[in-house]
Backbone bond lengths (Angstrom), bond angles and torsions (degrees), N, CA, C in turn:
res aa  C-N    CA-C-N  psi(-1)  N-CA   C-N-CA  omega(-1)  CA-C   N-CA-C  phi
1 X - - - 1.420 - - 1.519 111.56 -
2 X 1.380 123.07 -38.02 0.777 131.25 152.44 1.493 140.55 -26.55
3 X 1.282 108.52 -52.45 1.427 128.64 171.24 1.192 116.48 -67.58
4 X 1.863 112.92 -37.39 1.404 111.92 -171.69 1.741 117.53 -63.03
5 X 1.609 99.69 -50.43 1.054 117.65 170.89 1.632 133.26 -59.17
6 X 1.366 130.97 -20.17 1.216 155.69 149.78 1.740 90.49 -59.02
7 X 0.836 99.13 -85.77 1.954 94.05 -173.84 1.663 101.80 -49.62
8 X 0.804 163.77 -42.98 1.059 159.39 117.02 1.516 122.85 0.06
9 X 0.962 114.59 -55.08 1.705 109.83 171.97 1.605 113.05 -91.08
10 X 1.599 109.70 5.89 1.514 110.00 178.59 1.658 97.78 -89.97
11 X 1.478 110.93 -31.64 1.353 102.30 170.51 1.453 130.86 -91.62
12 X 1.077 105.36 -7.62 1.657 103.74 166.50 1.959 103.68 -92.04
13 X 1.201 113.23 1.24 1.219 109.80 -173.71 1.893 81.38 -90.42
14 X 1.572 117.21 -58.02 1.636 113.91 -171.40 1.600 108.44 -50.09
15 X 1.152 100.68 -28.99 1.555 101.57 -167.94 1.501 112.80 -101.24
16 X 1.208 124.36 37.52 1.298 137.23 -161.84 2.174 91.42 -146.18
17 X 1.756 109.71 -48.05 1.100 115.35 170.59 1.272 100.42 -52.33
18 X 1.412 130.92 -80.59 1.317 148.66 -166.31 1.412 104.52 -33.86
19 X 1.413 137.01 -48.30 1.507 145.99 170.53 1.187 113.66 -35.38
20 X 1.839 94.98 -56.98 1.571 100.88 -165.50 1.798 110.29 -80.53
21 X 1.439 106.06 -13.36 1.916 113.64 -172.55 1.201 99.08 -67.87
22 X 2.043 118.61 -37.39 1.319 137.18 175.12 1.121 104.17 -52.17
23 X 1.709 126.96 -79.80 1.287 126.61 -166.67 1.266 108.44 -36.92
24 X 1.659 132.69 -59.82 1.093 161.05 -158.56 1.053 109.48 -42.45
25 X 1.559 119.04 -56.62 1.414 133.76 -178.87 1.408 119.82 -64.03
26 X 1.797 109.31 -33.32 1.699 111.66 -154.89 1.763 72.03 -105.52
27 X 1.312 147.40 -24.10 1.608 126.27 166.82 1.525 94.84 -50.27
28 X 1.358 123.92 -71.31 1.854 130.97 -156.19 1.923 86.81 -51.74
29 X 1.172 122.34 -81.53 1.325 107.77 169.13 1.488 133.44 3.61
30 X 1.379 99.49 -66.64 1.842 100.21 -172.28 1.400 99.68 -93.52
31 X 1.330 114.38 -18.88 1.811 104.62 175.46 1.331 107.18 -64.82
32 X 1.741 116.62 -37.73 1.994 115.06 -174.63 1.458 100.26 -65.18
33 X 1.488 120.71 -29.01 1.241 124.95 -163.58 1.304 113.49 -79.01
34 X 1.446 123.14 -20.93 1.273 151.04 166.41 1.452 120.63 -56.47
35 X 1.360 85.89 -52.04 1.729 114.00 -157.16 1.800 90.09 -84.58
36 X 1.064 107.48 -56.92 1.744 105.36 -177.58 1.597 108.95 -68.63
37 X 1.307 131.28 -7.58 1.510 128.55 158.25 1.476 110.83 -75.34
38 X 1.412 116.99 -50.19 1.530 127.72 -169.08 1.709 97.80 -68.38
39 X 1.429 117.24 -24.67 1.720 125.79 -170.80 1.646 105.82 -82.47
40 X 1.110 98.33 -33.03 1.922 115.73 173.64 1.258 130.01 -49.16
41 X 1.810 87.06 -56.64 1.661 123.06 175.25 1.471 89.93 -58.00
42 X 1.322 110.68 -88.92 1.215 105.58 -162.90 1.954 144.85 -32.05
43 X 1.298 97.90 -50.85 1.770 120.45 147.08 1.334 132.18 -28.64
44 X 1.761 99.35 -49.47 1.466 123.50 -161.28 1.651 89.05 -81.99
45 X 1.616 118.49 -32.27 1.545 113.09 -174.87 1.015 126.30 -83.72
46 X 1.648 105.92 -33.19 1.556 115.29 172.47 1.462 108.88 -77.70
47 X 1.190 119.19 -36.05 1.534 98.16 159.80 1.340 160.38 -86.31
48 X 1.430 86.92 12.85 1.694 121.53 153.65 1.420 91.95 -94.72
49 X 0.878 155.04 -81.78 1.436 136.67 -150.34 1.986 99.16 -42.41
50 X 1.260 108.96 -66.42 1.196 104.22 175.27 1.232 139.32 -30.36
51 X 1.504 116.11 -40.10 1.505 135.65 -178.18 1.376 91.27 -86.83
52 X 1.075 163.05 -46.79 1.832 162.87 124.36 1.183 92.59 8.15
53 X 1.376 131.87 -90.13 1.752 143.57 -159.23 1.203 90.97 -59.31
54 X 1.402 148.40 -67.07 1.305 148.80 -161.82 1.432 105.39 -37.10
55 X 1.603 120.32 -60.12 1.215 140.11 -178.80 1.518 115.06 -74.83
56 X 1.164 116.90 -38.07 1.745 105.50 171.69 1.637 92.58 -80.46
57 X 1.099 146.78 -11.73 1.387 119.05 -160.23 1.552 84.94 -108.04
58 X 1.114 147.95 -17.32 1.595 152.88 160.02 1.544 106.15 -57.09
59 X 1.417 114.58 -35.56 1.425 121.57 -147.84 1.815 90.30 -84.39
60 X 1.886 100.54 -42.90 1.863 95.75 -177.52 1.277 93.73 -75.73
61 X 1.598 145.83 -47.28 1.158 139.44 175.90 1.654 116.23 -7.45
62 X 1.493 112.56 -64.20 1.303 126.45 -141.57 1.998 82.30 -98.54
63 X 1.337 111.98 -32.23 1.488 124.24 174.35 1.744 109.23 -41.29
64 X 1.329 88.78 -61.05 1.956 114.24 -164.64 1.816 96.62 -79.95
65 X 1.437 115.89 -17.41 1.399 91.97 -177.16 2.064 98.00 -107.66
66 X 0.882 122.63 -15.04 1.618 136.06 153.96 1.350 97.76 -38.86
67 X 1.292 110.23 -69.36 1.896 116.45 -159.67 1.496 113.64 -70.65
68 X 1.138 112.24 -24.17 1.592 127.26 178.24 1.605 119.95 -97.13
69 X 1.273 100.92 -29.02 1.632 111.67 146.47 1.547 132.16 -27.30
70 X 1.479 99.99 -66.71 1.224 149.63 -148.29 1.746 108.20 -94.38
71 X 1.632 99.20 -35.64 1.183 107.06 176.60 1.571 120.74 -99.81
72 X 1.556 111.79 -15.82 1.276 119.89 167.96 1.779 111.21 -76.01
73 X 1.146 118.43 -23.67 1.545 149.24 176.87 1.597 92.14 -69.07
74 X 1.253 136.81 -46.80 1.674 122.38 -164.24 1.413 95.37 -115.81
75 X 1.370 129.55 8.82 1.109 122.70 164.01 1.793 117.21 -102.61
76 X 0.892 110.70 -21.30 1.684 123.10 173.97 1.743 92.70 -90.05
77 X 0.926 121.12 3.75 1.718 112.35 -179.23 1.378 104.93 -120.21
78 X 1.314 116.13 -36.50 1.659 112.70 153.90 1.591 146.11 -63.32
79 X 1.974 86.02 -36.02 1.650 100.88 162.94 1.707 93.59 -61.17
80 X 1.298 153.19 -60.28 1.397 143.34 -141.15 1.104 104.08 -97.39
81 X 1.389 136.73 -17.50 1.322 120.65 157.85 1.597 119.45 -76.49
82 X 1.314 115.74 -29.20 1.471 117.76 -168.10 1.685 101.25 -117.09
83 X 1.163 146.81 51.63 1.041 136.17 179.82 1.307 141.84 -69.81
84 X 1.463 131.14 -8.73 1.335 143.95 98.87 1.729 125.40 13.51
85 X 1.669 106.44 -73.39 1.231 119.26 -176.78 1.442 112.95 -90.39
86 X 1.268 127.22 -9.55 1.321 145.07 178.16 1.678 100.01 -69.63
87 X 1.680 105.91 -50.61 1.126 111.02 168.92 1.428 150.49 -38.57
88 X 1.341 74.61 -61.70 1.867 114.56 -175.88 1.450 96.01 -78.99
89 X 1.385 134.01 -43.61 1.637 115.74 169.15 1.660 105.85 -62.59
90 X 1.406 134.95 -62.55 1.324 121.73 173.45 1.480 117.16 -22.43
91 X 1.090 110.78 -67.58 1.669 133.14 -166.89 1.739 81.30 -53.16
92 X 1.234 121.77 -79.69 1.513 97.89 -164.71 1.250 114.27 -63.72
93 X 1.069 150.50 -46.09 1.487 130.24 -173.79 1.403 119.45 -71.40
94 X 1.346 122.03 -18.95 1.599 115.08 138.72 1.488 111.13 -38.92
95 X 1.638 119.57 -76.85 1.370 123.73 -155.82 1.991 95.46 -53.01
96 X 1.052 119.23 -46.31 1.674 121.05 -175.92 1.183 112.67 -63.47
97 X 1.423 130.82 -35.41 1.384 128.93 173.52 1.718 104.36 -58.11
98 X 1.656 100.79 -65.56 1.656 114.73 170.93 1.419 106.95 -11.02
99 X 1.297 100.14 -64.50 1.472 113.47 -150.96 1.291 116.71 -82.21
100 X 1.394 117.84 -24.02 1.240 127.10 152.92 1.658 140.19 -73.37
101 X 1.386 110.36 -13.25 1.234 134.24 157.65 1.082 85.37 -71.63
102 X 1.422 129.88 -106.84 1.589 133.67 -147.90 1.921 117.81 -20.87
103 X 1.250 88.87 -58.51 1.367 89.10 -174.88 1.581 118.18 -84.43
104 X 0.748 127.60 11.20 1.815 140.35 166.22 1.700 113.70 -96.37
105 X 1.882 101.11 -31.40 1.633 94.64 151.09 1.778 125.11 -117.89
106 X 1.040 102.18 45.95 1.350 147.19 165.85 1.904 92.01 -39.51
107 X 1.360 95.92 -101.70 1.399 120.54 -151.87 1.449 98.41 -60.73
């Protein structure tokens, strides 16, 4: 009787393993299934964030080359109206650069 029951609890012991190898598998299952939704999310945000930066950093792009446009535009219109002082600022910031080279290789 002994024996029967030993063989008997060896298979409800295999078939108790087998349950849990089952459970085991369809948990790993809905966890990938989990994991590749939460992996989706994530992608789907950073690559909207990305397409965001793309476009604000296009947006100062076109900003910074407008303003520099605009400013090379009133500076070629000031050198030709005032050409005299157009001068005389060149001439000094030559002479200040000069002069600041020189004496920095001075010593």
């Amino acid at each position: 009787m002994t024996l029967f029951s030993r063989k008997q609890s060896l298979h409800g012991l295999e078939a108790e393993i087998q349950s849990l190898l089952a459970s085991l598998e369809q948990l790993k299952e809905g966890a990938s299934d989990e994991s590749k939704r939460s992996l989706g999310a994530i992608r789907h945000n950073a690559e909207r964030a990305l397409a965001h930066s793309r476009q604000l950093l296009g947006e100062a792009y076109d900003e910074v080359k407008d303003k520099t446009y605009r400013a090379g535009i009133a500076t070629r219109d000031y050198s030709r109206e005032h050409p005299l002082a157009t001068a005389g600022l060149v001439l000094g910031v030559v002479g200040l650069l000069g002069y600041l080279y020189y004496s920095s290789h001075r010593d």
